[in-house]
Every structure is written in C-alpha cells, then in structure tokens.
C-alpha positions, 0 to 999 in steps of 0.5 A, a space after each residue: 138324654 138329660 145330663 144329670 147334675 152331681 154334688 159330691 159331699 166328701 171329697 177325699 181318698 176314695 173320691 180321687 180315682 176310684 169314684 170322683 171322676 166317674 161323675 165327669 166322664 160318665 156318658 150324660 152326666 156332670 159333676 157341678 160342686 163337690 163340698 169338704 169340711 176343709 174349704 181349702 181341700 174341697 177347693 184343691 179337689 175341685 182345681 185339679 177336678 176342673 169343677 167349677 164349684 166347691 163348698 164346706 157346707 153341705 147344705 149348699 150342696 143338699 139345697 143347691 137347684 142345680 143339682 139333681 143326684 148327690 153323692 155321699 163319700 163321706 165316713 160311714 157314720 155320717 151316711 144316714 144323715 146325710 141320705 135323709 137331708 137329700 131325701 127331704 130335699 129331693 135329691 136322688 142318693 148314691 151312698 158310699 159302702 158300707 151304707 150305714 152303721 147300724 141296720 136301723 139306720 140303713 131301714 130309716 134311709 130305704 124308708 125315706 127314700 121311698 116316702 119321698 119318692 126318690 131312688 137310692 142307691 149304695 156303691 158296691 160297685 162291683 155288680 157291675 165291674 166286668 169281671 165281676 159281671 163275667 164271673 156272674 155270666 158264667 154261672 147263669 150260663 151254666 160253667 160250673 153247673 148247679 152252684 153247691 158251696 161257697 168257700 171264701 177266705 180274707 186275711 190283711 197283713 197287719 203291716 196293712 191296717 191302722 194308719 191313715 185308715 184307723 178310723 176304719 178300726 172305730 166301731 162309732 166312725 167306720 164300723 171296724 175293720 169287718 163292716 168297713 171291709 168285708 162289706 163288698 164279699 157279702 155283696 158279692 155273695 148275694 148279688 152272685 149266689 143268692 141272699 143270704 138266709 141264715 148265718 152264724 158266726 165265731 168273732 174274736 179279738 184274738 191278738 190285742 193288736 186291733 181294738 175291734 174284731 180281728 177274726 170272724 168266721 161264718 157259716 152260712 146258707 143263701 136262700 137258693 140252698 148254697 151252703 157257705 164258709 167265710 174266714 177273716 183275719 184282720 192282724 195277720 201275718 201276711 195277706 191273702 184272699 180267695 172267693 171260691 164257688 163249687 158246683 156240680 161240674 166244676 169250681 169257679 175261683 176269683 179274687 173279690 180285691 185284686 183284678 187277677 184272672 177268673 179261674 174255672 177249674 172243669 173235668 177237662 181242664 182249667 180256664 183262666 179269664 184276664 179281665 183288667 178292671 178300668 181305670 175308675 172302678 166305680 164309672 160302669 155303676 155310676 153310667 147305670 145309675 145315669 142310665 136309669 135316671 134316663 130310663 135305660 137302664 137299672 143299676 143293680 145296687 140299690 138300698 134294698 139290696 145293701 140293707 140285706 146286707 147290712 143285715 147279714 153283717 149286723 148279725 154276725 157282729 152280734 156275736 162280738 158285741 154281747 157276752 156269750 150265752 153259753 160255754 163248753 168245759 
C-alpha cells in the first residue's frame, strides 16, 4: 500500500483533535505540511503535531510535489476557492462541511473535480462514525421495520452561541448558524433515509439576539416516501436534540451531537445501544478516504453527496432571504 501525503490548509480549532491528527495516525497515511495565514500559529500547530512543515501560503501547499491530498479546514467562505486551485493542481480534495456557501459554488467544485479528474470528498464524518454506522445497520437490517417518519429537533442554548464562533453568525464567512450547523442532520437524513425530494420551510428571526436566522422549521418528503419534521432554534432558553425514526414495528432514536445510546424502542421492549465515539471523530472517514486512494475502500462522503445537501439547505434559506409571497389576515 502507498502512504498517502497530506497538506492541511487551516490549522485551527476543528483541526486540533477532531480532524488534524486523523492525517498522522490514519493507517498508510501521513500528514507532510499544514499552512495558516499566521506563520507563528501554523508553526506552533506543527510543533505540537510533530509535522515537519509549515506554511502561511497556501500555494506552498497547493503547489507542493510531496503532496498527493489536501485538506481544506478553513472558513466556509473560503472552500471553493481553494477546492478549485487544488483541482487545477491535481490534488485530490477533502473539504470541510459545510462544503461551500452557495450551491453554485458547490456545483463549480463537483465540476472541477471532475474535469480534472480528481476525487472529492467533504467531511461529514459521520457516515462513518460507528454508532452512526450501527444505527444505519439496524435499519437495513430491519429493526424498526419499513422507516415511515422522521422526527428531528435541535435547539442551542443561546449562552452557547456567538463568542469565539461568531463567525458562524455571518451569512458571508460561515453561512449562519443553520448552513454552519444544521449541515450534519441533513446528511444524516440523506445518507440514512434516502434524499431528500421536497421540503418547505418557515425561518424566522424571532428574538433579535442572532442577526441571522434563529428558528427554522422544515417539512419534508425523501425520495424513498419518508415523510419528515425538523425544528431548530438557535437563541433558545436551554439546549437539546433528538434524531427520531419510526417505522412500521418499532421507533429508533439518537443523538446527531452528543455519543449518548442508540435507542430502539420495539412492542417487546426497549434496546439501548453504548457506542463511545474515538478520540478523533473524523479518522474512520479520513482511513476510508486512505483506502480508497489504495483501492480498497470507498468513503461514502463525496461531493455529489454534499451538493445534494447543499441543495436541500439552500432551499430552506430561501425563505429567510426573499420577502414572503403571500400573507394570510
């Protein structure tokens, strides 16, 4: 097996235990140079990292001959560019979520990948996180027999926003707090119940606090004929979530943020399923990405995948940025 080489463009919060070490400790892979606009924080990174190289351009990193895959975990605003200097390059893609701003942004980076014959793949690591990968087995396995509904609930404690995130509140740098975050459920959605084939939505700045969207309510039907609610509030009073899936003989429930048990609540009874997530949430994709540059394996998180997501999200948001067609007295 070849050992693939790595650059790494951004080096920051998502980077220090989630993603970054993956590229190191990942079977037959290697993480060669990481690059940061502050040369002091890409060196520190790389210090603590044992990395050999660091960088504040990224074209040393693009350019570099020594490496075969780069990943972009930098802002949301910044993902196309960068997927499209790697793609004239030659450098195969792993982009951080959400995978760009705007879904023609999303379309030009699918399309360049491809035209220049290069993979692409976008970090919604949790198609293949284990308990994630044992919820999805369940289901194919028949747990819950045929899935009909989908019932999902998300809401951040406002003492939770803002801060040192607040870029995630810009709709030009992270999208808002719903393209930034709710990204992952729709996903989930997709990769678990099929994509997504029509969806309406209410968004609304309710409270003031947020200067984006603060509540987004969905309806929704996957192509399969799942039928489907998702509610997010942004600025509430206290935190919680809920992924719920009901079907014929039984209801499977989990949480999309936090590893508490998978829960299969059947006539007979109620399973609870412990699965702790490892220590560097996104190493089983980044092994699959690794594996199927060696052939071995195919990562199921892929450009084509994330546009169809970037389209539902882009949809929904729709609502939030045009004035409303219609009202009712």
């Amino acid at each position: 097996m070849r050992t693939v080489r790595w650059g790494m463009i951004g080096c920051g919060e998502v980077a220090e235990v989630k993603s970054g070490p993956a590229f190191y400790k990942a079977r037959d892979s290697t993480l060669v140079a990481v690059m940061r606009r502050s040369g002091a924080l890409a060196a520190d990174f790389a210090r603590r990292h044992g990395v050999a190289r660091w960088h504040d351009d990224a074209d040393e990193i693009i350019e570099a001959s020594d490496i075969d895959a780069v990943y972009i975990a930098t802002r949301p605003d910044t993902h196309a560019n960068y997927t499209l200097r790697c793609a004239a390059a030659g450098k195969a893609v792993y982009v951080e979520k959400p995978m760009a701003l705007r879904v023609d942004e999303c379309e030009a980076m699918v399309s360049a990948c491809e035209a220049a014959r290069i993979p692409l793949w976008v970090a919604f690591y949790r198609r293949r996180l284990p308990r994630f990968v044992a919820v999805k087995a369940r289901l194919e396995a028949g747990a819950i027999g045929i899935p009909l509904a989908v019932s999902i609930r998300h809401f951040v404690g406002s003492e939770t926003s803002g801060g040192v995130h607040a870029w995630r509140r810009d709709a030009g740098q992270g999208g808002g707090e719903f393209i930034e975050g709710a990204c992952h459920t729709w996903d989930l959605v997709d990769w678990l119940v099929g994509p997504v084939a029509d969806v309406a939505a209410c968004v609304e700045n309710r409270a003031g606090i947020s200067p984006t969207e603060e509540v987004v309510a969905t309806a929704f039907r996957t192509a399969s004929g799942v039928a489907g609610t998702a509610l997010w509030a942004f600025v509430a009073g206290a935190g919680d979530e809920q992924f719920e899936i009901v079907g014929t003989e039984g209801t499977l429930r989990f949480s999309v943020t936090r590893p508490t048990p998978i829960e299969i609540a059947r006539r007979n009874g109620v399973e609870h399923i412990a699965i702790a997530d490892p220590e560097h949430v996104q190493q089983p994709l980044v092994q699959a990405i690794v594996d199927e540059i060696n052939g071995t394996d195919a990562c199921p998180s892929t450009g084509v995948t994330a546009l169809r997501t970037a389209r539902v999200m882009e949809t929904v948001m729709q609502v939030f940025r045009r004035p409303p067609s219609s009202t009712f007295a």
